[in-house]
C-alpha positions as CSV (number, residue, x, y, z in Angstrom):
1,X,63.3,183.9,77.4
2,X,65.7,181.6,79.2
3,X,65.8,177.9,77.7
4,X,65.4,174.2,79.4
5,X,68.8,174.1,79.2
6,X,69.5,177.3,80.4
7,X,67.5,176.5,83.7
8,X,68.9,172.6,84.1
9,X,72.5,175.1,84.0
10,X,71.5,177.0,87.2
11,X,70.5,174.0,89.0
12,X,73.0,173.3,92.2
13,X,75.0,170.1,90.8
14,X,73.4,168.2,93.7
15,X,69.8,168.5,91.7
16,X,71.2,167.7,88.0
17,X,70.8,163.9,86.5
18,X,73.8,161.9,86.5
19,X,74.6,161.0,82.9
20,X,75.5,157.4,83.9
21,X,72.8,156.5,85.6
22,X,69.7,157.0,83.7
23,X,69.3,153.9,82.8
24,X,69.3,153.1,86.9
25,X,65.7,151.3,86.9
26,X,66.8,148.6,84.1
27,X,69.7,147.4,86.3
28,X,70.1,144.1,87.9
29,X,70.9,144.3,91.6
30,X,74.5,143.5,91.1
31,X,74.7,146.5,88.5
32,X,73.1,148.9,90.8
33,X,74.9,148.1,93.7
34,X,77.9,148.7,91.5
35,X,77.4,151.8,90.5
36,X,76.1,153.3,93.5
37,X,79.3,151.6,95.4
38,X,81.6,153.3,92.2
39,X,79.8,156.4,92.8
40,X,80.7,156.3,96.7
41,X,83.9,156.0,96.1
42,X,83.9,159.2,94.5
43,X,83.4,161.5,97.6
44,X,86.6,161.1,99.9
45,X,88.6,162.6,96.8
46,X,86.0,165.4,96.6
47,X,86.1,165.9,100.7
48,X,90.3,165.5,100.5
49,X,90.3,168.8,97.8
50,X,88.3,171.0,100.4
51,X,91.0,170.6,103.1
52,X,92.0,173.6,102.6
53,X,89.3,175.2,103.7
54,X,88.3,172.6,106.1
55,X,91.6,173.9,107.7
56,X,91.0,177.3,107.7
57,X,87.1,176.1,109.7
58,X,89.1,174.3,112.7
59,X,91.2,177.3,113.1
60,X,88.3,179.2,113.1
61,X,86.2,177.1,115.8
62,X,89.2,176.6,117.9
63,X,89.5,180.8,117.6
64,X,85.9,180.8,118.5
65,X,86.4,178.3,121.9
66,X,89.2,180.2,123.0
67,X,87.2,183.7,123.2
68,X,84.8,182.1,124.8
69,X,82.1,181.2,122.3
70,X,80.4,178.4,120.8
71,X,80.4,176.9,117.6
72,X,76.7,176.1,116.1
73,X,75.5,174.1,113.4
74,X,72.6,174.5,111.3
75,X,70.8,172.3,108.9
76,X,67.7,170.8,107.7
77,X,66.8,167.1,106.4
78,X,69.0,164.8,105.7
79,X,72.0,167.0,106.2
80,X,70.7,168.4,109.4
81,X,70.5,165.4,111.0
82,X,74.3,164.2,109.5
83,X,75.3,167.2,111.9
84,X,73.0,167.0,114.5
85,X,74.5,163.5,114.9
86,X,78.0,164.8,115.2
87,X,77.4,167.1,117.7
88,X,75.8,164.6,119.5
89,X,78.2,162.4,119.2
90,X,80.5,164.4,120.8
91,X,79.5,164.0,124.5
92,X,80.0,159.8,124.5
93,X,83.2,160.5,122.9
94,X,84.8,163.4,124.1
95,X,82.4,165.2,127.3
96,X,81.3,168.2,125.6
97,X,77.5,169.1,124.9
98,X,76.1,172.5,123.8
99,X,77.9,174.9,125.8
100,X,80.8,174.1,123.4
101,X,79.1,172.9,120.0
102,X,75.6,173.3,119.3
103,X,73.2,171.9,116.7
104,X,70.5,173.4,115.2
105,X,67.5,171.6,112.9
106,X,65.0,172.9,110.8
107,X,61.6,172.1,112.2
108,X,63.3,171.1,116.2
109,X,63.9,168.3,118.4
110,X,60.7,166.6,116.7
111,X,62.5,166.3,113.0
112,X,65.1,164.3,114.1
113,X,63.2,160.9,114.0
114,X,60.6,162.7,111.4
115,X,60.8,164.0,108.2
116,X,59.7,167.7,108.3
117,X,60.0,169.4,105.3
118,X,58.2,172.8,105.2
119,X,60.2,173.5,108.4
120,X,63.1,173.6,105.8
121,X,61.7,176.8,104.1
122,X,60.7,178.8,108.0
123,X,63.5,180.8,109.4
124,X,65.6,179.8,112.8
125,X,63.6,181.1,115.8
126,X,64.9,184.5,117.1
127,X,63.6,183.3,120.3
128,X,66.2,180.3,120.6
129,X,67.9,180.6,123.8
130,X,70.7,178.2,122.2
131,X,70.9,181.0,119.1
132,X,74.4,182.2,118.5
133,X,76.3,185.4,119.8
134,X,79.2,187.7,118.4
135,X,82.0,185.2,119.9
136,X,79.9,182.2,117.8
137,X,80.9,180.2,114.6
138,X,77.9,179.6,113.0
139,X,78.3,176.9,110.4
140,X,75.4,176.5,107.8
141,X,75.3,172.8,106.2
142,X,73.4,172.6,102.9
143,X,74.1,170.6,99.9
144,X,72.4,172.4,97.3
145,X,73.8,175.9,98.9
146,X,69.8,177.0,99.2
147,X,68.4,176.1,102.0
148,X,66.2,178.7,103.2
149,X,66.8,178.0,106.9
150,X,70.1,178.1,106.2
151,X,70.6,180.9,104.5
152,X,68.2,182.8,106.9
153,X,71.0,181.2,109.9
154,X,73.8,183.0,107.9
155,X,72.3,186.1,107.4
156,X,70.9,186.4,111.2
157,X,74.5,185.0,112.4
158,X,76.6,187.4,110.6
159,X,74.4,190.7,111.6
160,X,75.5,189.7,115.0
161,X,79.1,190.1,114.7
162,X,79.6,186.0,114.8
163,X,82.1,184.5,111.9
164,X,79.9,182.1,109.1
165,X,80.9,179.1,107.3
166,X,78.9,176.9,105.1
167,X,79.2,173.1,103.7
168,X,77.7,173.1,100.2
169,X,78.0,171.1,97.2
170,X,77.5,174.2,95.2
171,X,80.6,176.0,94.3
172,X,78.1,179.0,93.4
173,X,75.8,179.1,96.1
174,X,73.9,182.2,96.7
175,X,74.6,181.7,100.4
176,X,78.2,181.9,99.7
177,X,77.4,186.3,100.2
178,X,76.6,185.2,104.1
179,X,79.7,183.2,105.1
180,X,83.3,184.2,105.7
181,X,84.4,180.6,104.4
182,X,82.8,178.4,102.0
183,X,83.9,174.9,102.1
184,X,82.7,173.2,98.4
185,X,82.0,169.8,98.6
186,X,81.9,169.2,95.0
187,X,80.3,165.6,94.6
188,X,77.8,166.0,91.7
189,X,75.0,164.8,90.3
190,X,73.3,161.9,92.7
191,X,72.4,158.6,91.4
192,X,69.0,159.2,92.1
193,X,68.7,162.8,90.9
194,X,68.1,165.2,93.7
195,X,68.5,162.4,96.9
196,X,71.6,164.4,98.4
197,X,71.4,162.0,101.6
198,X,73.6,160.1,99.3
199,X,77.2,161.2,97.8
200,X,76.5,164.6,99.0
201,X,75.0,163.4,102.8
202,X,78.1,160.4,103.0
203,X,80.7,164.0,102.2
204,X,78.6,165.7,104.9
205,X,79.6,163.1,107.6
206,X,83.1,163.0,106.4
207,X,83.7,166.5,106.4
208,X,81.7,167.0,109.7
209,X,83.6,163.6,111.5
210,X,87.1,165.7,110.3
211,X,86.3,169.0,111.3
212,X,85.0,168.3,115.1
213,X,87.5,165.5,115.9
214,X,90.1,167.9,114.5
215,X,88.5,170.5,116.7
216,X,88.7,168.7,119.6
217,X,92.2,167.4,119.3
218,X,93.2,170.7,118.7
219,X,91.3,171.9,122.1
220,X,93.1,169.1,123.9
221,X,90.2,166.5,124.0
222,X,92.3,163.6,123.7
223,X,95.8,162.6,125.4
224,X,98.0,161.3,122.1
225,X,95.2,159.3,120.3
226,X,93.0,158.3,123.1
227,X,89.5,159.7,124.5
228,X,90.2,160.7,127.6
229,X,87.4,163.6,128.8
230,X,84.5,161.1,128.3
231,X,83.0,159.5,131.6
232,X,82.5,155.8,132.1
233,X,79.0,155.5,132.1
234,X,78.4,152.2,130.6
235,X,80.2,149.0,130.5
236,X,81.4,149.4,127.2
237,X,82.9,153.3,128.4
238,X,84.5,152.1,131.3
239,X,86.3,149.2,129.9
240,X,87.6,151.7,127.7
241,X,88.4,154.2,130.2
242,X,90.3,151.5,132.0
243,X,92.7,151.2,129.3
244,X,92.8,154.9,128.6
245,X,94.5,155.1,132.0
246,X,97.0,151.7,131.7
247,X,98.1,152.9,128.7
248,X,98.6,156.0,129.3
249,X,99.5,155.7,132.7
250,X,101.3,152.7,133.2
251,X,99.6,151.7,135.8
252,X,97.5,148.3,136.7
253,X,94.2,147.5,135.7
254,X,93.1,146.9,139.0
255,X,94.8,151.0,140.0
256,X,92.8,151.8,137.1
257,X,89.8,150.8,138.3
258,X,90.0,152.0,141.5
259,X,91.0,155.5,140.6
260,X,88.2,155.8,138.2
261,X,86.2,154.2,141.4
262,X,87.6,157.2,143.5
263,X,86.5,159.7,140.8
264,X,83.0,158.9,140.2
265,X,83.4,157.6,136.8
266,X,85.4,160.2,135.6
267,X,88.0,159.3,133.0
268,X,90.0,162.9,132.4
269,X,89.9,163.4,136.9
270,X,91.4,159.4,136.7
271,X,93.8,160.8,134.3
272,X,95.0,163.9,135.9
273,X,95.4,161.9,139.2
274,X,97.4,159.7,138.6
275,X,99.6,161.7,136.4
276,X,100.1,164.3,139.4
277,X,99.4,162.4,142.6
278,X,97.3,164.9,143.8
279,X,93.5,164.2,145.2
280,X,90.7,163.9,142.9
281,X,89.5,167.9,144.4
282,X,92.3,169.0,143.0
283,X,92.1,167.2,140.2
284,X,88.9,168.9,139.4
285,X,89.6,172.2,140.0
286,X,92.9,172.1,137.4
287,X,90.1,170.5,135.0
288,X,87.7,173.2,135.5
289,X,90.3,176.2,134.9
290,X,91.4,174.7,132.1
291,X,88.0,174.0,130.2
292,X,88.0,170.1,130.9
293,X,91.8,169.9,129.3
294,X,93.8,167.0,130.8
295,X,96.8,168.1,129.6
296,X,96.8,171.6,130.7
297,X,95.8,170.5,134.2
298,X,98.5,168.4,134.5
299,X,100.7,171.2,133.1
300,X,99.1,173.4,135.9
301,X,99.4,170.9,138.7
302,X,103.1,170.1,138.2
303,X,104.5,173.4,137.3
304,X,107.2,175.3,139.9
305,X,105.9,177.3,142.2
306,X,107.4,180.6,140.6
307,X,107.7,179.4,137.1
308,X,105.9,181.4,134.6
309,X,105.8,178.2,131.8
C-alpha cells in the first residue's frame, strides 16, 4: 500500500510545498515580498538550461512554416492564456495572425477574461476548423505535464501526422509519450503550493516570448532588430514605423511619412519601396510571394534578370 510520502513523490514538482516557505503566512510584507522576488529570480536560470531544446522547437516551427503549415498552441488556465497572449501579440508586433500561429484554450474565446476550470479536464473540439493538420506543430503548454486537454491535443495532433512539443515543468510527465520534444522547465515547488501562474507561469512567458520572437526573426519578420511587417495603425505604430524606415532607410522623416501615406499604412510595402524604387503594386506582389518577407522581396525585386541567386 503506497505511503504519503510515496504519493507527495509522484506529485509534478509544480504541486509539491516549497520547504522555505511554509512559514509564508507569518511573514511581514517586506519578508514576503522577498522571498517571492528571491524565488523569481530563480526561473531565467531554469528557462536558460532548456535552450537546448527550445532550439531544437524554433527549428521545428520554422520547418513547419516553410512546408506550409501552422504552428498551434494549446493550453488551459493560467498557462493558456500566457500563450494565448503571445500569439496574440504577434499581429501588433510582427503582422501575422492564425494562418501562421494559432492558439488554442481550454473552455474557448470566453476563458480568456474568465476562469474556466472544468473546460481544463474536456478534450479539444474535433470540430475546430482552426484544429491542426499533418504540416502543423502542435505545441502543448502545461506546467504540471497533466493537463487533460493537453494531453488529449498531443495525442489527437500526433495521430495526424503533425510534429508535438510540450512546455512542462515536469521532467516526467506522462504527456512526454505524445510529443517529439519535451522542453522541461524545471522551476519547482511554487511559493504558494500548487499556484503555477507564478514561477512556473513567469517561465512560461519567457520561454514562449523566446521561442516566437526567435521564430519570427528566423522567418524574416524583422529587418536587423527592427519590426518591420507590422502596420501603422495607431499613433504609437506609426511613429514607430516612421523610424523603422529612417533608420533603415536613410531617408527623411517627412519621405517616411509619405511613403507609408502612399502605402496605406503599411510598414514592410514602405520598406520594400523605398529600398527598390519600385511602386507600391509591386511592392506587394514581391511581399505576397514571399510570405510577407521584406527581405526576400527586396532580394526578388533587385535581382538580375537571368540570375539564378
Amino acid at each position: 500500500m503506497p505511503t504519503p510520502s510515496d504519493t507527495l513523490d509522484r506529485l509534478p514538482p509544480t504541486e509539491r510545498r516549497h520547504p522555505l516557505s511554509t512559514g509564508l503566512d507569518t511573514l511581514g510584507t517586506r519578508a514576503l515580498l522577498e522571498l517571492i522576488n528571491a524565488q523569481d529570480a530563480t526561473v531565467a536560470p531554469a528557462v536558460r538550461t532548456a535552450l537546448p531544446e527550445l532550439t531544437a522547437l524554433v527549428d521545428a516551427a520554422v520547418g513547419a512554416l516553410e512546408r506550409g503549415g501552422r504552428v498551434h498552441y494549446y493550453g488551459a488556465g493560467a498557462g493558456g492564456r500566457i500563450a494565448l497572449g503571445d500569439a496574440l501579440e504577434l499581429g501588433p508586433t510582427y503582422g501575422v495572425g492564425p494562418e501562421t500561429l494559432v492558439a488554442h484554450l481550454a473552455g474557448g474565446p470566453r476563458a480568456a477574461d474568465r476562469a474556466a476550470e472544468r473546460a481544463e479536464d474536456d478534450a479539444p473540439d474535433p470540430a475546430d476548423p482552426d484544429r491542426p493538420g499533418p504540416a502543423d506543430l502542435v505545441i502543448g503548454v502545461s506546467a504540471s505535464g497533466r493537463t487533460r486537454y493537453v494531453l488529449a491535443a498531443l495525442a489527437t495532433a500526433r495521430a495526424t501526422g503533425a510534429a508535438t512539443a510540450l512546455l512542462t515543468g515536469d521532467p516526467d510527465t506522462p504527456a512526454a509519450a505524445h510529443a517529439d520534444l519535451l522542453v522541461v522547465l524545471d522551476t519547482g515547488p511554487e511559493v504558494v503550493t500548487g499556484s503555477t501562474r507564478m514561477k512556473a507561469g513567469t517561465a512560461q512567458k519567457l520561454a514562449l516570448n523566446a521561442f516566437s520572437t526567435a521564430l519570427m526573426v528566423r522567418t524574416g519578420r524583422t529587418w536587423s532588430n527592427l519590426m518591420v511587417t507590422a502596420s501603422a495603425r495607431n499613433g504609437k505604430l506609426r511613429d514607430r514605423a516612421v523610424r523603422t524606415l529612417v533608420t533603415s532607410c536613410q531617408v527623411t522623416a517627412e519621405e517616411a511619412v509619405a511613403c507609408l501615406d502612399a502605402c496605406a499604412g503599411e510598414t514592410a510595402t514602405a520598406l520594400v519601396v523605398l529600398t527598390t524604387g519600385r511602386p507600391p503594386a509591386d511592392a506587394r506582389t514581391a511581399l505576397a510571394a514571399h510570405r510577407g518577407r521584406p527581405f526576400a522581396a527586396v532580394r526578388a525585386l533587385t535581382r538580375t534578370p537571368g540570375t539564378t541567386r
